[in-house]
Every structure is written in structure tokens, then in C-alpha cells.
py3Dmol code that shows the C-alpha trace and the ligand (Angstrom):
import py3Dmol

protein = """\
ATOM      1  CA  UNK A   1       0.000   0.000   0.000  1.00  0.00           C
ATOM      2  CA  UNK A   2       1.462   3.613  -1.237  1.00  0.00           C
ATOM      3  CA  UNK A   3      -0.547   6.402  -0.515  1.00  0.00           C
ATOM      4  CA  UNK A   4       0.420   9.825  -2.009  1.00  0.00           C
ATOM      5  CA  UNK A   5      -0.717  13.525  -2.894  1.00  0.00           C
ATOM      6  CA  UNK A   6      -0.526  14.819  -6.488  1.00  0.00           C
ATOM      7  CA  UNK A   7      -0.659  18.730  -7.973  1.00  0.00           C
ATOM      8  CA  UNK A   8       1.575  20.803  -9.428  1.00  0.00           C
ATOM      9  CA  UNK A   9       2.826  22.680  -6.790  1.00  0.00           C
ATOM     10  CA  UNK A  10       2.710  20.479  -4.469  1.00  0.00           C
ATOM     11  CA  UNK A  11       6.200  19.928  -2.670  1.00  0.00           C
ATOM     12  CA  UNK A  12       4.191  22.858  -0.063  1.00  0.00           C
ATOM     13  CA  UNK A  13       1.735  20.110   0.327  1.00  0.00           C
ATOM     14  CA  UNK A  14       0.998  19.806   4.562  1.00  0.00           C
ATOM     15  CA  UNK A  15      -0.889  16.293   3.547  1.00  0.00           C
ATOM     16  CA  UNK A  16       2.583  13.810   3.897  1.00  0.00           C
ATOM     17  CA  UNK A  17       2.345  15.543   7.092  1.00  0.00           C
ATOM     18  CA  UNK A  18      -0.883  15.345   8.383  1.00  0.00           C
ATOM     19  CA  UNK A  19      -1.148  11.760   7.213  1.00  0.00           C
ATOM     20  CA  UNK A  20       2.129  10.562   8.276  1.00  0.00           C
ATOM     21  CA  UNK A  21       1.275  11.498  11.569  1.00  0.00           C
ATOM     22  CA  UNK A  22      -1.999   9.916  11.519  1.00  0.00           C
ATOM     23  CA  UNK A  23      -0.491   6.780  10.181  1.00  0.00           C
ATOM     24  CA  UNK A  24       2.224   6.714  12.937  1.00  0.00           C
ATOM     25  CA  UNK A  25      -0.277   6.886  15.408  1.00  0.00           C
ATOM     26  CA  UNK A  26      -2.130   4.094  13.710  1.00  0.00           C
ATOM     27  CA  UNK A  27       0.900   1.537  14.225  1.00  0.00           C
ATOM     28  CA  UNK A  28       0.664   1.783   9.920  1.00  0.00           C
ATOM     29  CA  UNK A  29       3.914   1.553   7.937  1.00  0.00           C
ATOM     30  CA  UNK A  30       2.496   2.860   4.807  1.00  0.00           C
ATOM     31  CA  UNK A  31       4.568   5.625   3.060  1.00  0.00           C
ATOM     32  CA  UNK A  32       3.050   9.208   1.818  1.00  0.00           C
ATOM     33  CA  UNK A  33       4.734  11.243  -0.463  1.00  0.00           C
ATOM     34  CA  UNK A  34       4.104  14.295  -2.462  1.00  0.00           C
ATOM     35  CA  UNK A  35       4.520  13.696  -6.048  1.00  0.00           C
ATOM     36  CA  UNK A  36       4.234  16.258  -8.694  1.00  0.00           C
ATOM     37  CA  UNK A  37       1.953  15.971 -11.934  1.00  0.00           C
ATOM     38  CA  UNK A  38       1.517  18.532 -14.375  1.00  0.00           C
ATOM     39  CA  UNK A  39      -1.953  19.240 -15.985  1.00  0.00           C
ATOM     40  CA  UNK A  40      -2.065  16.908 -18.585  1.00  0.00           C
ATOM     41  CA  UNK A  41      -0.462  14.133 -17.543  1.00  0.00           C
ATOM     42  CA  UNK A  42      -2.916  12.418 -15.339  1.00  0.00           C
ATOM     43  CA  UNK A  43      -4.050   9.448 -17.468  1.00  0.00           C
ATOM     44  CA  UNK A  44      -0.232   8.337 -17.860  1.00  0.00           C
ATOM     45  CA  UNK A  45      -0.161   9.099 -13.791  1.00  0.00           C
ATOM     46  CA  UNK A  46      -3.309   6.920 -13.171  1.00  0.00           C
ATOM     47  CA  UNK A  47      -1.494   4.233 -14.810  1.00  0.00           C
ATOM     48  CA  UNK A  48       1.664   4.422 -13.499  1.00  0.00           C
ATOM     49  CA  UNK A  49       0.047   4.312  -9.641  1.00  0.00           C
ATOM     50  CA  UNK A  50      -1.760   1.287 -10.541  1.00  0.00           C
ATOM     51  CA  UNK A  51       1.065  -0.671 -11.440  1.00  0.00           C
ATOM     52  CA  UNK A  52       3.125   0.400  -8.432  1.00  0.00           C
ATOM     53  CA  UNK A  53       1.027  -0.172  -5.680  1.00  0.00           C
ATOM     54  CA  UNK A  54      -0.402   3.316  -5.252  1.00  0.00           C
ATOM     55  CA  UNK A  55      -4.074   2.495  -3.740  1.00  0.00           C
ATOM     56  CA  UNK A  56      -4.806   6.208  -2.595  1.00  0.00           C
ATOM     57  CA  UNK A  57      -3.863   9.692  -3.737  1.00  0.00           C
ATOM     58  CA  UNK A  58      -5.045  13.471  -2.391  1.00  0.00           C
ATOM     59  CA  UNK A  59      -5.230  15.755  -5.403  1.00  0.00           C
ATOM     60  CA  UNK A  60      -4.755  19.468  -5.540  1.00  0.00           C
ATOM     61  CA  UNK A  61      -3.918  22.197  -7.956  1.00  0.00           C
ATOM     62  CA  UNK A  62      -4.844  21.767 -11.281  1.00  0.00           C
ATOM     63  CA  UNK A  63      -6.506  18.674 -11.140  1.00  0.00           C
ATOM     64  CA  UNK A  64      -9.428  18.614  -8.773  1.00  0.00           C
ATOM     65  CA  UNK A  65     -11.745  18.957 -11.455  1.00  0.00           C
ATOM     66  CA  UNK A  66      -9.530  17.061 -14.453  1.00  0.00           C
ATOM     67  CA  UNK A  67      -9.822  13.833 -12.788  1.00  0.00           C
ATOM     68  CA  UNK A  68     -13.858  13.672 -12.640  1.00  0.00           C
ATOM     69  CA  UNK A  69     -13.781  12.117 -16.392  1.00  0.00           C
ATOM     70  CA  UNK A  70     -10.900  10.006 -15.802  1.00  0.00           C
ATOM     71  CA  UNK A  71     -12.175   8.110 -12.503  1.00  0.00           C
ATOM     72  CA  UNK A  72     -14.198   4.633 -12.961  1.00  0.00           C
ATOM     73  CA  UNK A  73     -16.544   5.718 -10.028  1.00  0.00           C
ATOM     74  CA  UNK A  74     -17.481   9.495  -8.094  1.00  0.00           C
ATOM     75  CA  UNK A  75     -19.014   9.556  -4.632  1.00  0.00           C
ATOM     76  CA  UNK A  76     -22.574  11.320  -5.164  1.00  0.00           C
ATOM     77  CA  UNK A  77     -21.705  14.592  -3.391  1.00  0.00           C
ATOM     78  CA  UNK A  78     -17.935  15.212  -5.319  1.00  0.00           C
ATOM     79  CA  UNK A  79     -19.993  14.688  -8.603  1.00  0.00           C
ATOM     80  CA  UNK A  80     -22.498  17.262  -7.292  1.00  0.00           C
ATOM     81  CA  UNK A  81     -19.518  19.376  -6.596  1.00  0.00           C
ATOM     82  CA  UNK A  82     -18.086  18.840  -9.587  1.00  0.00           C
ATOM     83  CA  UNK A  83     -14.015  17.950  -7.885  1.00  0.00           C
ATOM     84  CA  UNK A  84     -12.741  15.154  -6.033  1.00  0.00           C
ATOM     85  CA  UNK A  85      -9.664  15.958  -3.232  1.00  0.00           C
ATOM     86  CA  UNK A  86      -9.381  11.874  -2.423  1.00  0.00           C
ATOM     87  CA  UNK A  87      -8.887   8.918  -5.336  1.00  0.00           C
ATOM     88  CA  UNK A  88      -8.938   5.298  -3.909  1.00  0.00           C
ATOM     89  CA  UNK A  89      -8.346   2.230  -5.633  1.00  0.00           C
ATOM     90  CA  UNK A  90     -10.886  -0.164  -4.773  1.00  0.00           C
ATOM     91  CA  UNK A  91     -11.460  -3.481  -6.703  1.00  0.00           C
ATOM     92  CA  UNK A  92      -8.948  -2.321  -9.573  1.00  0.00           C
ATOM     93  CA  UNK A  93     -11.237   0.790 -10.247  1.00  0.00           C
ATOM     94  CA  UNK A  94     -10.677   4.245  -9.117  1.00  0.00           C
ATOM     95  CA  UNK A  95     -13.287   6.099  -7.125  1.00  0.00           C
ATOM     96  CA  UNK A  96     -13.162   9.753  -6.460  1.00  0.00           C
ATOM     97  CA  UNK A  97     -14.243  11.382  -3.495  1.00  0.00           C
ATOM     98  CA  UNK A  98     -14.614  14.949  -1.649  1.00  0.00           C
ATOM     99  CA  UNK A  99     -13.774  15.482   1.979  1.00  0.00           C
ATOM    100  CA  UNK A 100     -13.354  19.180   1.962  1.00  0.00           C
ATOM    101  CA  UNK A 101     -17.060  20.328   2.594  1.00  0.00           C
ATOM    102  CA  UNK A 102     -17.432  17.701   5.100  1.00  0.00           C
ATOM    103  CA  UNK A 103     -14.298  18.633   6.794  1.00  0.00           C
ATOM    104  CA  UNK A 104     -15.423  22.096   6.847  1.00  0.00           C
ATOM    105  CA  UNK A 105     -18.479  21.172   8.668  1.00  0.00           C
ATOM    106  CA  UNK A 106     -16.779  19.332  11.076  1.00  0.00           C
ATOM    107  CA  UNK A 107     -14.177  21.868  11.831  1.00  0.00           C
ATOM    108  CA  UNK A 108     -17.593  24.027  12.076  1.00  0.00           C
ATOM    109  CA  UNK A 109     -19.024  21.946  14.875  1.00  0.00           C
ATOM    110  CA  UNK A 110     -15.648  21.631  16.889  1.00  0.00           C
ATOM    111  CA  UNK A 111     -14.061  24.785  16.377  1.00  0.00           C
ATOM    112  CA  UNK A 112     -16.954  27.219  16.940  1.00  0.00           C
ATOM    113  CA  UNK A 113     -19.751  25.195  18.582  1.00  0.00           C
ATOM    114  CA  UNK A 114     -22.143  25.617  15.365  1.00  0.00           C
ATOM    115  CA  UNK A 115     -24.343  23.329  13.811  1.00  0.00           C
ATOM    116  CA  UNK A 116     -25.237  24.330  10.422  1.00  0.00           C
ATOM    117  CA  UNK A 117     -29.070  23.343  11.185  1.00  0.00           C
ATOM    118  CA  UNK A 118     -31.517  26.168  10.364  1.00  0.00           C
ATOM    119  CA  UNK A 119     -28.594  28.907  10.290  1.00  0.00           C
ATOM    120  CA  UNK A 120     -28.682  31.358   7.340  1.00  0.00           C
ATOM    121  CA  UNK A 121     -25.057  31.741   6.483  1.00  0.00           C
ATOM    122  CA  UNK A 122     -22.929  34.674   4.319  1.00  0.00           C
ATOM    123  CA  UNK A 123     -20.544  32.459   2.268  1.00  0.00           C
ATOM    124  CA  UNK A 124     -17.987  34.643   0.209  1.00  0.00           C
ATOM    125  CA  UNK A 125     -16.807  33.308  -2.925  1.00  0.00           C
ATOM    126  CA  UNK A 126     -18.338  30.894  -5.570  1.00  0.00           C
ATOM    127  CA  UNK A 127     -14.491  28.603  -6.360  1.00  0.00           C
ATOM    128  CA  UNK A 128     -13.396  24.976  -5.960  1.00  0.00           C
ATOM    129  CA  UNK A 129     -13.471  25.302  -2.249  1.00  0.00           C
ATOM    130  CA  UNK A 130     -16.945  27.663  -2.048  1.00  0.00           C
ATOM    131  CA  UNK A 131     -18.891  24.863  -3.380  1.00  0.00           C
ATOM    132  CA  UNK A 132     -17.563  21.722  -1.788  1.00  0.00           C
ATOM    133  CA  UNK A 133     -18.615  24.034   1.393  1.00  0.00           C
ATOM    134  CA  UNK A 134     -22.091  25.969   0.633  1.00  0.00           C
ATOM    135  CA  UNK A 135     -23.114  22.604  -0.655  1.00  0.00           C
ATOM    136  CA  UNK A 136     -22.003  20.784   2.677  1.00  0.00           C
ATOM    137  CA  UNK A 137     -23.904  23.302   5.054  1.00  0.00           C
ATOM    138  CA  UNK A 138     -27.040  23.127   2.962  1.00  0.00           C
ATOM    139  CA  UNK A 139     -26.807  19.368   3.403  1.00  0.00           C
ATOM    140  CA  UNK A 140     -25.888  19.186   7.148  1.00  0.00           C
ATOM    141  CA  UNK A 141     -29.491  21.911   7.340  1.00  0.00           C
ATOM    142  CA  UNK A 142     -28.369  25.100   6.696  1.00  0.00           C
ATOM    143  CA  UNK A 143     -31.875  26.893   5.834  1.00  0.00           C
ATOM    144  CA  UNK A 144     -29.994  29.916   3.692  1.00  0.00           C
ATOM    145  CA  UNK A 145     -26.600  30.238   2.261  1.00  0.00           C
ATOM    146  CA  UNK A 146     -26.070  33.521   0.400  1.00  0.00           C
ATOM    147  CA  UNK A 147     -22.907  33.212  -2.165  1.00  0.00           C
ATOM    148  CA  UNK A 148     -21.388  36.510  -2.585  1.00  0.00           C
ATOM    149  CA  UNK A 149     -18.885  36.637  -5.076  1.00  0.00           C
ATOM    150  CA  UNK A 150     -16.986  39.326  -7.511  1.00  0.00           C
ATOM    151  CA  UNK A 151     -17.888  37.522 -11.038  1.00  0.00           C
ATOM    152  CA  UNK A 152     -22.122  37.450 -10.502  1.00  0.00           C
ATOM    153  CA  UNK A 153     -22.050  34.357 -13.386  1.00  0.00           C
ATOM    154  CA  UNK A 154     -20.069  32.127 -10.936  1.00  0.00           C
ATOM    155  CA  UNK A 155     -21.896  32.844  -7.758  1.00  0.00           C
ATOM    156  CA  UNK A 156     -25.361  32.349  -9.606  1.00  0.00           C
ATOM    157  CA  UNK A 157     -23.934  28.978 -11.505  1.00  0.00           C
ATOM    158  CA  UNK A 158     -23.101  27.416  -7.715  1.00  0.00           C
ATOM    159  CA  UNK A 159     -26.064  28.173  -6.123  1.00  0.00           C
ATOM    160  CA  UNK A 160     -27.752  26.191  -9.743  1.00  0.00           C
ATOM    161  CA  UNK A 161     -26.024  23.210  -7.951  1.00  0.00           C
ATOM    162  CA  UNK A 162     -29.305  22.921  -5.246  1.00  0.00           C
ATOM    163  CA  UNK A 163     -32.366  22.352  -6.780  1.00  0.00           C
ATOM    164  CA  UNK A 164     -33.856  23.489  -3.314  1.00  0.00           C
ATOM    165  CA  UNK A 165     -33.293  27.123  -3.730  1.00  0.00           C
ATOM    166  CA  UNK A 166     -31.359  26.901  -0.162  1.00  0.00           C
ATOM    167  CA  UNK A 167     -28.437  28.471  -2.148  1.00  0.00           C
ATOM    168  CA  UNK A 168     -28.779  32.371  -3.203  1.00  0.00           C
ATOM    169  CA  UNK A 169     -26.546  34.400  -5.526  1.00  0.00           C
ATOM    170  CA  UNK A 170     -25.490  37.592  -3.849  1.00  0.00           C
ATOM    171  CA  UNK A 171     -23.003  40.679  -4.935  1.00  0.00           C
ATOM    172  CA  UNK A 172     -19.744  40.847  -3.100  1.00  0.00           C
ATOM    173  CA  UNK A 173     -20.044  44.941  -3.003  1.00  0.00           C
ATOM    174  CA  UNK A 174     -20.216  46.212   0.845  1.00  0.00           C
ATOM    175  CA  UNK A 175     -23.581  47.600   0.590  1.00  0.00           C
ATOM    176  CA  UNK A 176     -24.880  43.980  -0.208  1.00  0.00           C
ATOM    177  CA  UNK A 177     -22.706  42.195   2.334  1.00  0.00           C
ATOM    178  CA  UNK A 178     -23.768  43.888   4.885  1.00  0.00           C
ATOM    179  CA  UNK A 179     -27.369  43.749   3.801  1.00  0.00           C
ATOM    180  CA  UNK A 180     -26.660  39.563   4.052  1.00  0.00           C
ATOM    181  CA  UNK A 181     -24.505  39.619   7.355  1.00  0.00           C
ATOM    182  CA  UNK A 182     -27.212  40.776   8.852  1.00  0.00           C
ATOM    183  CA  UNK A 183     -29.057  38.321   8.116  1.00  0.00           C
ATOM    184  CA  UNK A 184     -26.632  35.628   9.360  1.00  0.00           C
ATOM    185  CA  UNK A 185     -25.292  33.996  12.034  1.00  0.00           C
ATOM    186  CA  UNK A 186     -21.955  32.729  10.499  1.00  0.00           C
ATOM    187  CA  UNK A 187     -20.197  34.250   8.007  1.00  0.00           C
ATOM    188  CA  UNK A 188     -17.474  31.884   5.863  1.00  0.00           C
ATOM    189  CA  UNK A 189     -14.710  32.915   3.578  1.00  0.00           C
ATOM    190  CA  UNK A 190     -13.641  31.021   0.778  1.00  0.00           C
ATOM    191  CA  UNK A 191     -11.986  33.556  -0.952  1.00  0.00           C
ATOM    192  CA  UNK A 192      -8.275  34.237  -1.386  1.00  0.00           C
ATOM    193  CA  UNK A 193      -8.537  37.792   0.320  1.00  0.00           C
ATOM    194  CA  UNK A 194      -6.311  37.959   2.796  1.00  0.00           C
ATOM    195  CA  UNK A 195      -4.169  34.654   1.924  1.00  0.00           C
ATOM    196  CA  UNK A 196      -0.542  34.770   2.426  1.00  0.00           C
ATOM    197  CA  UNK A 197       1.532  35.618  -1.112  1.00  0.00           C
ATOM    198  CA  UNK A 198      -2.005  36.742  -2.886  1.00  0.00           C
ATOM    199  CA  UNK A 199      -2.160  40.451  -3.378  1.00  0.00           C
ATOM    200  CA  UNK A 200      -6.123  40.822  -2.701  1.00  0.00           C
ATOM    201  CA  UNK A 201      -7.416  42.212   0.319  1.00  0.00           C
ATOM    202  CA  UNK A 202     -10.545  43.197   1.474  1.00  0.00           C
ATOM    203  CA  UNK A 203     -11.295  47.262   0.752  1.00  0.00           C
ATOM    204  CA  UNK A 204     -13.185  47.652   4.478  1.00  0.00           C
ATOM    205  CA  UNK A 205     -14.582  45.485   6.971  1.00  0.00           C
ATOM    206  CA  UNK A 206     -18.091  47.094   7.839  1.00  0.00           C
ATOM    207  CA  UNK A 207     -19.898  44.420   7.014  1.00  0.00           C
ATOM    208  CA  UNK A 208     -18.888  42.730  10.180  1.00  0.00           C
ATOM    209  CA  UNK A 209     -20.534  45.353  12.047  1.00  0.00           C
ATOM    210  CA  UNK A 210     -23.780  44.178  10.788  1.00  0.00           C
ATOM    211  CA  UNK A 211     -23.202  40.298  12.393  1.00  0.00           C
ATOM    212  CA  UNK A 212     -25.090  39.424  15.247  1.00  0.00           C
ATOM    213  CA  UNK A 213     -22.936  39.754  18.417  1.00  0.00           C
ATOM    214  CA  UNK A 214     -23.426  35.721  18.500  1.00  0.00           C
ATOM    215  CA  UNK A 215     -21.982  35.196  15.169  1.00  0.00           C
ATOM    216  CA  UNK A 216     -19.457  33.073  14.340  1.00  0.00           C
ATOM    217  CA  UNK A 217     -16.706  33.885  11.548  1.00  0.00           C
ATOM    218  CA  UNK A 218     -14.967  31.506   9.913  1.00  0.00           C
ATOM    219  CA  UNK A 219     -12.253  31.654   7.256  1.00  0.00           C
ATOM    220  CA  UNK A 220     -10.644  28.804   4.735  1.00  0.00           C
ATOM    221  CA  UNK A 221      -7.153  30.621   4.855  1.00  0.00           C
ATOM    222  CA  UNK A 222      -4.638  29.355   7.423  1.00  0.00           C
ATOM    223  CA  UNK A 223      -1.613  30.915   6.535  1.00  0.00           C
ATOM    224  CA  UNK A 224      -1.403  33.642   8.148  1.00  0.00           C
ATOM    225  CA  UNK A 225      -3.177  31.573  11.039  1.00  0.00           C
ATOM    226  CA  UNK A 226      -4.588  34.856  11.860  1.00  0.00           C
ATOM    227  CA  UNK A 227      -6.135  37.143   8.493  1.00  0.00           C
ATOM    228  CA  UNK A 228      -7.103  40.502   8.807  1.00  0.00           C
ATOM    229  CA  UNK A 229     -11.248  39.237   8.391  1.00  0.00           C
ATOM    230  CA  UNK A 230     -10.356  36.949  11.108  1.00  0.00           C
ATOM    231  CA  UNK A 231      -8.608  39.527  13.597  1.00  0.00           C
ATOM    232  CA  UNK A 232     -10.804  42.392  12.711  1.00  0.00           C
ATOM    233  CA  UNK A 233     -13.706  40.020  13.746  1.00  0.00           C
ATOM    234  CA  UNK A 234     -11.893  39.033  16.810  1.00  0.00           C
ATOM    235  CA  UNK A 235     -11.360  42.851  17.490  1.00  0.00           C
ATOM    236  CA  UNK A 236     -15.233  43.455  17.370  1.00  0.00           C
ATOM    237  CA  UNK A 237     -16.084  40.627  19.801  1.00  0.00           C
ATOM    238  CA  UNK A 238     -16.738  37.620  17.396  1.00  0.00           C
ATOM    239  CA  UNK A 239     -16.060  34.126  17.665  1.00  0.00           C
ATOM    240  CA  UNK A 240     -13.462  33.302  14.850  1.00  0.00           C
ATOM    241  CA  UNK A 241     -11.881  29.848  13.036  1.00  0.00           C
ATOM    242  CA  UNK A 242      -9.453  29.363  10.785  1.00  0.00           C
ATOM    243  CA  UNK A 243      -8.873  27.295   7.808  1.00  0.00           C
ATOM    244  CA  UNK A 244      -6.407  24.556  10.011  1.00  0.00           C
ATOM    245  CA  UNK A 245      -9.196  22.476  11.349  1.00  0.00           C
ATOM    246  CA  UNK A 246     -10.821  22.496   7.856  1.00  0.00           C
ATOM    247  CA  UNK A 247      -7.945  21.117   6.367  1.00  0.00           C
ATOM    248  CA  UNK A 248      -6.773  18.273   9.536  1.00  0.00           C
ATOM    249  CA  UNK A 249     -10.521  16.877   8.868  1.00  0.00           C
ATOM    250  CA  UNK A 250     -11.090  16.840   5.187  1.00  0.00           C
ATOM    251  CA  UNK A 251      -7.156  14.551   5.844  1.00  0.00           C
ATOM    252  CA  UNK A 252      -9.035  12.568   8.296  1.00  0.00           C
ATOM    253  CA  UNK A 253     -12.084  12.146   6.417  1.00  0.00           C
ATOM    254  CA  UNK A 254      -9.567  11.270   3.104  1.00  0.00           C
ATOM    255  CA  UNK A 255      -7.875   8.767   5.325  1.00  0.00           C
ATOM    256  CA  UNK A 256     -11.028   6.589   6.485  1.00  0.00           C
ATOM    257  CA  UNK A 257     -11.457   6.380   2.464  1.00  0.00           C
ATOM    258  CA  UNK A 258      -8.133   5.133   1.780  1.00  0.00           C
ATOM    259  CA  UNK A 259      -8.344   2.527   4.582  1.00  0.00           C
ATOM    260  CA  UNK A 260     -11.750   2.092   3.673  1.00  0.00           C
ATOM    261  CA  UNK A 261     -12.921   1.944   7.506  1.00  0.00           C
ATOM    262  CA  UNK A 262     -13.818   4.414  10.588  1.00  0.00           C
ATOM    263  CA  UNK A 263     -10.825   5.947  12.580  1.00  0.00           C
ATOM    264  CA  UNK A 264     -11.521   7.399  15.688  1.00  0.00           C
ATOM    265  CA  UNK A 265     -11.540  10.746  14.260  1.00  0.00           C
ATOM    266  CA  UNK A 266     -10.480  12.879  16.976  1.00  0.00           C
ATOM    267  CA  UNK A 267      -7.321  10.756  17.633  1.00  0.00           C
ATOM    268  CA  UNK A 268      -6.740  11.244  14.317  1.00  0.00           C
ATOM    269  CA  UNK A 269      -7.378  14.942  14.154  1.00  0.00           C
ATOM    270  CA  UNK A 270      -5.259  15.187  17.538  1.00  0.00           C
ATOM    271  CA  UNK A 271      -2.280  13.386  16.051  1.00  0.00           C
ATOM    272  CA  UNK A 272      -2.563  15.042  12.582  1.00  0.00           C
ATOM    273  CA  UNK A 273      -3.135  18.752  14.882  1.00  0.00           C
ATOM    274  CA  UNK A 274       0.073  18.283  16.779  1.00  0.00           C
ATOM    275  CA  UNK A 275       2.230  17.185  13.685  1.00  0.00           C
ATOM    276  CA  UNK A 276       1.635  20.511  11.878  1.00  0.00           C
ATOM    277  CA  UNK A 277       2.588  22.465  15.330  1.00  0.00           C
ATOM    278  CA  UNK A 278       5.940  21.154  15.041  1.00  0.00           C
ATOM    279  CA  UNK A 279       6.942  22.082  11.760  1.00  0.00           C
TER     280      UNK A 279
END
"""
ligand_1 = """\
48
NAP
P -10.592 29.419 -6.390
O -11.371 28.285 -6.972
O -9.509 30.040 -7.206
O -11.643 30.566 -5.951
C -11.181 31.804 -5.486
C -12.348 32.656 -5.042
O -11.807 33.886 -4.513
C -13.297 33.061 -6.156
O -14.613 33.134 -5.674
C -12.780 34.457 -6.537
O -13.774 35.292 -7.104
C -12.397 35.005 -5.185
N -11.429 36.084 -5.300
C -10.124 35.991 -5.632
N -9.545 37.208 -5.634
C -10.518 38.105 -5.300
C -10.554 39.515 -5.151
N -9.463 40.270 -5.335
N -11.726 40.097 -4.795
C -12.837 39.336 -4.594
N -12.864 37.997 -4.738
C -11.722 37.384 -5.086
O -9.878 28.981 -5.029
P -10.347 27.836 -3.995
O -9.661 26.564 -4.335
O -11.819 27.868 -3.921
O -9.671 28.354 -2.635
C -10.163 29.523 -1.986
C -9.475 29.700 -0.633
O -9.815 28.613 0.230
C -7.947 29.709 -0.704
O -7.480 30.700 0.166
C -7.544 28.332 -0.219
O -6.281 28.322 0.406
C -8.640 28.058 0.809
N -8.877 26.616 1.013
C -8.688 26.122 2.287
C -8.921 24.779 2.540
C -8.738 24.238 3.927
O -8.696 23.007 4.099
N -8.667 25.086 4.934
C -9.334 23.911 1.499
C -9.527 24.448 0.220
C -9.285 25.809 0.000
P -14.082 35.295 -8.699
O -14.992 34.154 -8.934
O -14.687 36.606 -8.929
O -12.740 35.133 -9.378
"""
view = py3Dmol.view(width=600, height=400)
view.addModel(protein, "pdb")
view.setStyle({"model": 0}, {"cartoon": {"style": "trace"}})
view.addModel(ligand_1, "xyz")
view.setStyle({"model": 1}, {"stick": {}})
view.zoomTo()
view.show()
């Protein structure tokens, strides 16, 4: 058994970390390496991993999305999302999963005490990472997610992904996010505003005034561990998350696929949690 994680970058990768440590504490000698593949090149890397005992792989930059036509079998929810983060090779066939919107909601649950249930939620953003999470918190309850995002096709072509109508296109200008914040009782960023070595930033922050004082904010980015959303929040009184326990619980979500059995997940998350502190 090889596991491994495949993009282009990827040698930045924190997964041989996160699941290195989760295999240690397993008692599992499996190795986990980052391995770089260029767009284009995944069919001759599917079938190179077959023949040398690769039976799992993370994927990341550019191929989240590439893979979908190349896999033998998608989990229901990555095909909804339209991008798998976890291939497994099970019975000779590769099957794609996603664990990122479920590891959001997780990190949701233990990092802020919120259960998506009946919340109307301010989501900004409408990429790769937007959808695998609006599309988690409307199926975990949420009763309103409002995408804001800069292009208006891309927010309005997500929120076509519900047939429910639980997901509602929104501007990103601050008149408008306001207008939703207060509306909301969590607030999620999945942009790259605020990311470290992007440029963006956002213009002005009033639209966290408008948050309930019982609001939660919670953003995808972890480095810095702190953005400006998430300290300017912090500085008005608001509970705040970062991206870290998003990304130690999509890895333990990824692993129970590749072992193809329950962990205890909080061991896991613990082991995977204290790994990243040390490097
Ligand atoms: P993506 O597909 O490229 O989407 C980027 C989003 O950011 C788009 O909605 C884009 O809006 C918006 N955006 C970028 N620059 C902007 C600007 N200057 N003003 C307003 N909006 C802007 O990226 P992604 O894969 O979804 O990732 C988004 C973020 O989530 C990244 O910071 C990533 O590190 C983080 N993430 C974290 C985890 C985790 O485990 N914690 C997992 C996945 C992703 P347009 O549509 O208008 O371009």
C-alpha cells in the first residue's frame, strides 16, 4: 500500500504531514509522499500508480476537477460538486471522493460550537473550495446560504447546484454584504482575500458590524493563522476559526477512504493537529 498527494505545486503540500502522523499513530507503515503531476499528464499518472502499488492519492492544484472524467466511479456529493480531493483504488477501479465540505463542517461543529441546522449563512466566494462548502452546510441543514462573489455568473452557476433554492446568488459589493450579514449567524470565507503571497485584500470590513454579536466567523485561509477578516472580527467581539481544522478533517475524512474503515476521528485529528505544530 502507497498512498500519495498529487498537484503541481505540491512539494508545499501539509498532507505527507498530516497523514504521516496519523499513520504513525495508527501503528501503519504505509509511506506518503508528495509527487508532482503537471496538468495533462494524469491518465499516464493513473497508470503508473496502478502498477506500483499506489491504492490512494489526495489531489490538488490543477486537477481537482480534471480527474472527474478520468475516474471509474465518483461519490454522489464530489460529482455534485463537480471535484474530487481523495482517489482510492478499490477493486482495480478508481473512485473519487470529496472530503473538503465535510471537513469544513466538522471543523464548524468543533471549532466554533455551530451546527449548520436552520442557520442562514454569508458564504464569500463561488471557487473549488466555495462549493464543496455551501453545498455541505445546505446538506448538514443550513436553511440559507447567500454566495457573494466578484464575477455574478459564478456565484449564480453554484447556487444552480441545489435544486432546493437553499443556495442564493449575492453581490460581493459592501452595501450587499452587509445587507446579508445581517441576516446571518456565520459568516465563511472562501476567498483568497487575505491569503498569504495573494495580493487581494478586502477594501473595508463594515460588514462585520452588521453580524449578530453571537456570530461566528470563519475563514478557509490558514496561513497567516490569523487574516485581517479573522482579527478584525476578533477585534469586534466575534467568535473566529481558521482554515487549520478544515484542512486536519477533510485529511481525516480522506484517510477513512483510503483505509476504507472508521478511525476514531479525533485521535486522528489530535495526532494530525500536533504534527503541523511542530513544523
Ligand atoms: P478558487 O477556486 O480560485 O476561488 C477563489 C475565489 O476567490 C473566487 O470566488 C474568486 O472570485 C475570489 N477572489 C479571488 N480574488 C478576489 C478579489 N481580489 N476580490 C474578490 N474575490 C476574489 O480557489 P479555492 O480553491 O476555492 O480556494 C479559496 C481559498 O480557500 C484559498 O485561500 C484556499 O487556500 C482556501 N482553502 C482552504 C482549505 C482548507 O482546508 N482550509 C481547502 C480548500 C481551500 P471570482 O470568482 O470573482 O474570481
Amino acid at each position: 500500500m502507497k498512498l500519495q498527494v498529487i498537484g503541481d505545486p505540491v512539494l508545499h503540500s501539509k498532507s505527507p504531514v498530516l497523514h504521516g502522523a496519523m499513520l504513525a499513530a495508527l501503528g501503519l507503515d504505509v509511506p506518503y509522499t508528495a509527487h508532482v503531476v503537471r496538468r495533462g499528464e494524469l491518465p499516464d499518472y493513473l497508470a503508473w500508480a496502478q502498477k506500483n502499488g499506489v491504492t490512494g492519492f489526495n489531489a490538488t492544484m490543477p486537477h481537482k476537477e480534471d480527474l472527474i472524467p478520468l475516474l471509474d466511479g465518483i461519490d454522489p456529493s464530489a460529482q455534485a460538486i463537480g471535484a474530487v480531493n481523495t482517489v482510492c483504488l478499490r477493486d482495480g477501479k478508481w473512485v473519487g471522493f470529496n472530503t473538503d465540505g465535510a471537513g469544513a463542517v466538522t471543523a464548524l461543529g468543533e471549532g466554533l460550537g455551530f451546527d449548520p441546522a436552520g442557520l442562514t449563512v454569508t458564504l464569500l466566494g463561488a471557487g473549488g473550495a466555495a462549493k464543496a462548502v455551501a453545498l455541505a452546510l445546505v446538506e448538514a441543514g443550513a436553511e440559507r446560504v447567500f454566495v457573494c462573489n466578484r464575477t455574478p455568473e459564478r456565484a449564480a452557476a453554484l447556487c444552480a447546484l441545489d435544486g432546493l433554492g437553499r443556495l442564493i446568488p449575492a453581490a460581493f459589493d459592501p452595501d450587499t454584504l452587509a445587507r446579508r450579514t445581517a441576516q446571518s449567524r456565520l459568516l465563511v470565507n472562501c476567498t483568497n482575500l487575505g491569503m498569504a503571497g495573494c495580493p487581494g485584500q478586502f477594501e473595508e470590513f463594515s460588514f462585520l458590524d452588521a453580524l449578530p454579536p453571537d456570530a461566528g466567523v470563519f475563514d478557509l485561509i490558514y496561513h497567516p493563522a490569523e487574516t485581517e477578516l479573522l482579527a478584525q472580527a476578533r477585534r469586534r467581539g466575534l467568535s473566529t476559526l481558521n482554515g487549520l481544522p478544515m484542512l486536519v478533517n477533510q485529511a481525516v475524512l480522506a484517510l477513512e477512504h483510503f483505509l476504507n474503515r472508521p478511525l476514531n476521528r479525533r485521535a486522528m485529528a489530535e495526532a494530525a493537529t500536533a504534527a503541523l505544530h511542530q513544523i
